[in-house]
N, C-alpha and C positions, 0 to 999 in steps of 0.2 A: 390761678392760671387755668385755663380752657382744659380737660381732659382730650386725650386724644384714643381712638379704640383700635387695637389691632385686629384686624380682619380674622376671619374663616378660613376653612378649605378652599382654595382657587377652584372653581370651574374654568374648562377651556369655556372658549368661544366656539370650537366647533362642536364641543356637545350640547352648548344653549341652542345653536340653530338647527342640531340636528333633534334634539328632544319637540322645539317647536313645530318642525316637519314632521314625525312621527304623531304628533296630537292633534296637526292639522287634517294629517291621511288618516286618523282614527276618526273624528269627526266626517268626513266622507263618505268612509267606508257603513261608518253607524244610520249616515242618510240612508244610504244604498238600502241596507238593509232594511230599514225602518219601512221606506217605500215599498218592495216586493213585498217582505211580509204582508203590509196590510193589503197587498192585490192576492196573496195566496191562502188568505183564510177561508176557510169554509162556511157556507149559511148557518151549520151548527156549532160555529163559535170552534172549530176543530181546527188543524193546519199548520203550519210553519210559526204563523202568528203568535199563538200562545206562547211560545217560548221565546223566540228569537226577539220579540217587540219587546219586553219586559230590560231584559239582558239589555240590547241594543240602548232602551234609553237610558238604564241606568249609566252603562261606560259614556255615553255621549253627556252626561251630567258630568259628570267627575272628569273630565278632560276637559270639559269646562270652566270650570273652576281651578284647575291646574294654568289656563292659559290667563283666565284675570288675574289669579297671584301673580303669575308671571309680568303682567300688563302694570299693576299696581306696585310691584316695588323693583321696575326696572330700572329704577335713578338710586333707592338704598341701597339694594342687594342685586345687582345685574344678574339675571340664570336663576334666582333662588325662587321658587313657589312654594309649593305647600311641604309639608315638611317630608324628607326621605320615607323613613319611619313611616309614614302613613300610607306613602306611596305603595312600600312595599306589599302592606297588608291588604291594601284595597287592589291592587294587581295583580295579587296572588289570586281574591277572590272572583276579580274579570275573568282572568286567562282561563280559570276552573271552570267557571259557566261558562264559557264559552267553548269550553271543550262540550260539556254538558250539551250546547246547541248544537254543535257537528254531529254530536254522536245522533243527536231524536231526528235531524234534520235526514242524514243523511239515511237512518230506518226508515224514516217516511219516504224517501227517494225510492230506498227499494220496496217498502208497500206498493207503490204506486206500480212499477215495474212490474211487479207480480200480480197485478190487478188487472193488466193491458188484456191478457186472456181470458180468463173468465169474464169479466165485464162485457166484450167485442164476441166470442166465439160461442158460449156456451148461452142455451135458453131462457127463455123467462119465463120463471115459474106461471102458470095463468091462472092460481088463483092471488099470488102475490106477486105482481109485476118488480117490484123493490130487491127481489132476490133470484139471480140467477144458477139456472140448474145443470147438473152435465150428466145424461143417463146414462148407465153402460149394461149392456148385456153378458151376463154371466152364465155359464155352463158349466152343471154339476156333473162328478163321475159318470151316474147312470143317465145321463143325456138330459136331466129337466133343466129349465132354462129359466131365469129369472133376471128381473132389471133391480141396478141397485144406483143411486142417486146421490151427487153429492153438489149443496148447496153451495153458493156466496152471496154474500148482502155486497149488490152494487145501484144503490136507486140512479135513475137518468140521470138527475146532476153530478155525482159524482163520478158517471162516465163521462160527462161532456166535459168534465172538466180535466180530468186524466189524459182523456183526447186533445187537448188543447195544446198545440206548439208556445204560447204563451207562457202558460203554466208548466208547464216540463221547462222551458229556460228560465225561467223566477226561478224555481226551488235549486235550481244548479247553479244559478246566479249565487243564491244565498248560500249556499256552500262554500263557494269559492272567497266568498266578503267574508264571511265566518272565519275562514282560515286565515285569512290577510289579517283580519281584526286579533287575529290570535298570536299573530307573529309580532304585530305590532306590539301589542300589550305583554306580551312577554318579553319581548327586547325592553321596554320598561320596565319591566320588575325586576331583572336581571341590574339595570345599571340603577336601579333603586336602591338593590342589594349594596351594589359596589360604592356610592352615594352614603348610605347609611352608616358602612365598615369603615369606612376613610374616616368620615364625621366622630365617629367612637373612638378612631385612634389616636385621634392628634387631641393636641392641649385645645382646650374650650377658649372662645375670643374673649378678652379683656378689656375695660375702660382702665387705663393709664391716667393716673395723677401727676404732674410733677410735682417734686417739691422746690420751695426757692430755695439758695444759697445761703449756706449759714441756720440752715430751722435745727432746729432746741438746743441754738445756746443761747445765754441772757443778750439782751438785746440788740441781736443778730449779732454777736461776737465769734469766735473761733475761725477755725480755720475754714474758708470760702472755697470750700469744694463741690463738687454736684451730690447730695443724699440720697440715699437708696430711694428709689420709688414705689409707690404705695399700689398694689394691683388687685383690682375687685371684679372675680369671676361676672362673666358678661352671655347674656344668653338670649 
């Protein structure tokens, strides 16, 4: 006789299309980012870039691969992709870098802020035009009078580019995606949690044997009742 298997944990239905919304807006969000970054890198390889591009493709892989699960065994296991368990551990470590990126991003934000002044206001050195200078004059007890100087390294590119309404809304762009990304990936890992602790608590699904009427008496005698059924951990 045919084995029959008792299912799993039920998923709703509105947490399959709400998880596929969630990793659709992650993928998005991952473009977005992907994009500015690479407009707000530096000529010396310096900028938003570095970190945020790395991070960004990696969640944009891995949501990936959650939505082909998803694609590949929507007729076996309708909802089920890659396993909780895994979920959890890989979106613990998204949501972390990406805290990681809010935090450099948003230093860099205020670098940049702090730079508007000296960069625009204060001299250029003229034996090194790369470093601008702000001189002040000081006045000792007995009246001598001396100048004392204080430098910044701002070369022309990186004031044009500080200057640039372009670039002040990328880096504030990528903040804002940054955070979105982080709420999203956290709202995952949170029902990965909850996903995972359900999965541990209930009994593990089974393939069900019947047996025919009448097995292990002599040939097929005794009493024609249903016998216990034979059940073999299923996973």
């Amino acid at each position: 006789m045919e084995p029959y298997r008792r299912s799993g944990p039920a998923i709703s239905r509105s947490w399959i299309i709400a998880k596929i919304v969630l990793q659709l807006f992650s993928l998005i969000f991952c473009a977005i980012v992907l994009g500015l970054s690479a407009t707000t890198i530096w000529e010396g390889g310096g900028g938003t870039g570095i970190l945020t591009i790395p991070i960004a493709s990696a969640t944009a892989a891995w949501t990936m691969a959650e939505l082909v699960a998803l694609y590949l065994r929507r007729r076996s296991s309708m909802g089920r992709g890659i396993h909780p368990g895994a979920h959890v551990g890989v979106q613990l470590v998204i949501f972390l870098a990406l805290i990681l990126s809010l935090f450099y991003t948003c230093m860099l934000w205020r670098s940049v802020q702090r730079s508007m002044a000296p960069c625009n206001e204060w001299q250029r050195d003229p034996n090194d035009p790369d470093w601008a200078v702000q001189m002040a004059e000081e006045v000792g007890s007995s009246g001598e009078r001396w100048y004392s100087g204080t430098s910044f390294y701002c070369p022309e590119s990186y004031r044009e580019m500080i200057n640039s309404p372009s670039y002040r809304s990328s880096v504030q762009a990528i903040i804002a995606f940054c955070a979105l990304l982080w709420v999203v990936h956290f709202t995952l890992f949170v029902r990965a949690c909850v996903e995972t602790q359900r999965r541990n608590s209930e009994r593990p699904a089974v393939i069900v044997y019947p047996q025919p009427y009448g097995f292990g008496y002599p040939y097929g005698g005794g009493p024609q009742r249903p016998a216990p059924v034979k059940e073999t951990p299923y996973r």
